[in-house]
N, C-alpha and C positions, 0 to 999 in steps of 0.2 A: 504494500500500500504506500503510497506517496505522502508523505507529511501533510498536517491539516494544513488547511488554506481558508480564507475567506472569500469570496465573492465578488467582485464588482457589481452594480445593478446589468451593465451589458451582460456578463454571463450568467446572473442570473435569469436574464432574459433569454436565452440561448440555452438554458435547463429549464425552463419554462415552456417553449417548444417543444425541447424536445420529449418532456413528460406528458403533454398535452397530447403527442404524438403517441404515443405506449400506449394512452388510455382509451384514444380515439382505435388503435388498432385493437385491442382486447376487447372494443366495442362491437367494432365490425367481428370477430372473432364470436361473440357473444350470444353473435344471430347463428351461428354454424354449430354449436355447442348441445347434442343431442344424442340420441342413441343412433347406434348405427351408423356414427361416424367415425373415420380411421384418423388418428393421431399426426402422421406425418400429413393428412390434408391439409388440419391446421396451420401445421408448420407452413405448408408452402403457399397456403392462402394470407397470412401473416407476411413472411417474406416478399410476397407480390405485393401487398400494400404501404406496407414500410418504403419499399423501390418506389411506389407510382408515387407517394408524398415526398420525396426530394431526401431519403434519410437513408441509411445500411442499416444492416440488424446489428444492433451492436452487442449481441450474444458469439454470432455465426464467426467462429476464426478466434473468440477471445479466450486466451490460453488454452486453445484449442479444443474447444465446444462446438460438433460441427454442427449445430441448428439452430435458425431462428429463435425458436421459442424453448422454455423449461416444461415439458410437461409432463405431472405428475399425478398418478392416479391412486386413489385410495392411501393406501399404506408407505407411498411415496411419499415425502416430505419436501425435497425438491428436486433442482435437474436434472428430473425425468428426461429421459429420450423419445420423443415422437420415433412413430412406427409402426409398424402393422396393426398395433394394439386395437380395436373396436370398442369405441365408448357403450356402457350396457348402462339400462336404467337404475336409480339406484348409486351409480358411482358416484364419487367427488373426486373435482381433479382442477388440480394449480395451475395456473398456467400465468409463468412470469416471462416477461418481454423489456425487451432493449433496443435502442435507437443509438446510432450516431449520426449529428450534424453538429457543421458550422465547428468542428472539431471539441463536442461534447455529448456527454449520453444523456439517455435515459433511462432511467428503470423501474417497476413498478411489478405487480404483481394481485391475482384474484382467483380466489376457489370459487368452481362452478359446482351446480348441483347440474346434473344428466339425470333430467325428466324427475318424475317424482319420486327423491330420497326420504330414507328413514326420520324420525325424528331425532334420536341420536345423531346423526349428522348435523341434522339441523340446527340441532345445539350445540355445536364442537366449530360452526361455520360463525353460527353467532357469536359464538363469543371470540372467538379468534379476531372476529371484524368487527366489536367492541374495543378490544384491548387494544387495538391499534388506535380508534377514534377517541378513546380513553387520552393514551398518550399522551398524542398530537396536541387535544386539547387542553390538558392541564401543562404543558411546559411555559413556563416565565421565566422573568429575570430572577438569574442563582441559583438556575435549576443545574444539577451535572449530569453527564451519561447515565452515572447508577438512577438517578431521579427516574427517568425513563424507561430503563430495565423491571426497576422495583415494582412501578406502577402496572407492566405486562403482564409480570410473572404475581403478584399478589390476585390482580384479577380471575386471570385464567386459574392457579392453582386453588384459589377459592371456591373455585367452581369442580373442583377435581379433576383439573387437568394435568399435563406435562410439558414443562417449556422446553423445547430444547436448546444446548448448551452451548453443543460447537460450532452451529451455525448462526450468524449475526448480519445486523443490517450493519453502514456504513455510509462514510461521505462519497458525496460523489459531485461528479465534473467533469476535469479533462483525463480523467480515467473513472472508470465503471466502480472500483471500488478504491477508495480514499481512506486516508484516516479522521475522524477517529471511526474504530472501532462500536455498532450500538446493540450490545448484550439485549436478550430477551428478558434479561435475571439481574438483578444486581440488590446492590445496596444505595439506601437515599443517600445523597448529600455528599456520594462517593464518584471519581472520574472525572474527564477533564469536562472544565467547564464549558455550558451551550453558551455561543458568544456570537452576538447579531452577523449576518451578512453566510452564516454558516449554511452548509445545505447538505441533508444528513436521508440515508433512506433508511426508516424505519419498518421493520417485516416480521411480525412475531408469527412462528411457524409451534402451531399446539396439536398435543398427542390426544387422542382421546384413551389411553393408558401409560406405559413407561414413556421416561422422556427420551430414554437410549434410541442411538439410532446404531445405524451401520452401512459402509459402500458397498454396491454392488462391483463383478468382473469388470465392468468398464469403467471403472473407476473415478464416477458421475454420480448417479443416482442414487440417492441417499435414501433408505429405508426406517423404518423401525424397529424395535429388534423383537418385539412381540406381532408384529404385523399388524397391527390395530391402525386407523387412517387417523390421518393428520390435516391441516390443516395452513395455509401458508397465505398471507395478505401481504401487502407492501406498496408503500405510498412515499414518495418524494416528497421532502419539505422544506423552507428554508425558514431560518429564525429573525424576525425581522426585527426595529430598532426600538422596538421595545419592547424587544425577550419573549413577546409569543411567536409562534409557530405559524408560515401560511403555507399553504398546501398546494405542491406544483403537481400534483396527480389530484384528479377525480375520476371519482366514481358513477359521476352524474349520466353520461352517455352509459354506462356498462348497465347501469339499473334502469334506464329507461327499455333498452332492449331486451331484459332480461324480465320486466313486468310486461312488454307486451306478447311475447311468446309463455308468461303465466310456470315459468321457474325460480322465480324471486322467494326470498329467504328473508319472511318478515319477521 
């Protein structure tokens, strides 16, 4: 990871794009998201539209990830490999996306329900996509990385879940992942301080049992180790000049498409 950095308003305008872009493709992605569809479509239905808006995938080639998109089904946690795999009713599946332009990324990430899931899911989706909205919006002036972690993990574990440990969000910019470092776990009042102009992706990824995970042979896709499904959100944000949080990822186009095909997770 590249030493922390702050911002300019230019690049933050320029990660602003390109998160608008992520969300606007996950959107378009969002109508395609049903049973009976294969994995690598998405991938290349994602790919073709990231190209036709003026962006590259900024996944496809980075440290050698060869796909557009992360996707991750069930008891996957995250990048998943598209593939033959056939989306079946019933599943949940991640699916995190990256941009580059204007020589900057974006990254973002959203669990879909495929047609009508459990309630247990249902509730492992929601809170996952609470503790995020949680977060984002309680961070101010003197908050630290642990401030943020804390708030994840007290959430979700209060509910009986499992955060997991190894994998974290991070700054981002002129590289995909920056520092600092943003734990799903921590301690308040602990890590380095959030300090205006900063721009951090926050992603709490929750077990619906152990928090343990483990790599598969391609040494990518991260699993659980009890195989129980998980759960993975992820929003761009920058902290503005007076220590709260604004949000360079929405959700707003993904939930529109996703209430009118009637898969929406209220």
């Amino acid at each position: 990871m590249r030493s922390v950095y702050t911002k300019t308003v230019q690049e933050i305008g320029f990660l602003r794009e390109n998160n608008q872009l992520v969300a606007d493709t996950l959107a378009y992605i969002a109508t395609l998201v049903e049973p009976g569809v294969r994995t690598d479509m998405l991938d290349a239905k994602a790919e073709e539209y990231i190209r036709d808006h003026g962006a590259l995938p900024g996944f496809k080639g980075y440290d050698g990830f060869p796909f557009t998109l992360c996707i991750s089904v069930n008891d996957v946690v995250v990048h998943g490999f598209p593939g033959d795999y056939v989306l079946k009713e019933g599943d949940i599946v991640s699916i995190d996306c990256g941009t580059l332009m204007h020589g900057f990324y974006g990254d973002s990430a959203y669990t879909f329900a495929v047609g009508e899931i459990s309630q247990e899911n249902k509730a492992l989706l929601r809170t996952t996509r609470e503790s995020l909205d949680l977060a984002i919006q309680k961070i101010e002036t003197g908050w630290r990385i642990g401030d943020i972690g804390a708030t994840i993990q007290d959430y979700a574990e209060s509910r009986g879940y499992g955060i997991v440990r190894e994998m974290v969000g991070h700054g981002l910019g002129r590289d995909m992942h920056e520092e600092p470092e943003v734990p799903n776990y921590g301690r308040r009042g602990h890590g380095k301080l959030i300090i205006p102009n900063l721009v951090l992706c926050i992603e709490p990824m929750v077990t619906m049992g152990r928090r343990n995970i483990f790599v598969d042979r391609d040494g990518w896709t991260v699993r659980t180790v009890d195989r129980k499904n998980a759960a993975h959100f992820e929003k761009a944000i920058f902290i503005r000049q007076d220590g709260r949080a604004e949000e360079l990822t929405s959700y707003v186009g993904i939930e529109a498409k996703l209430k009118e095909k009637g898969f929406w997770i209220s």
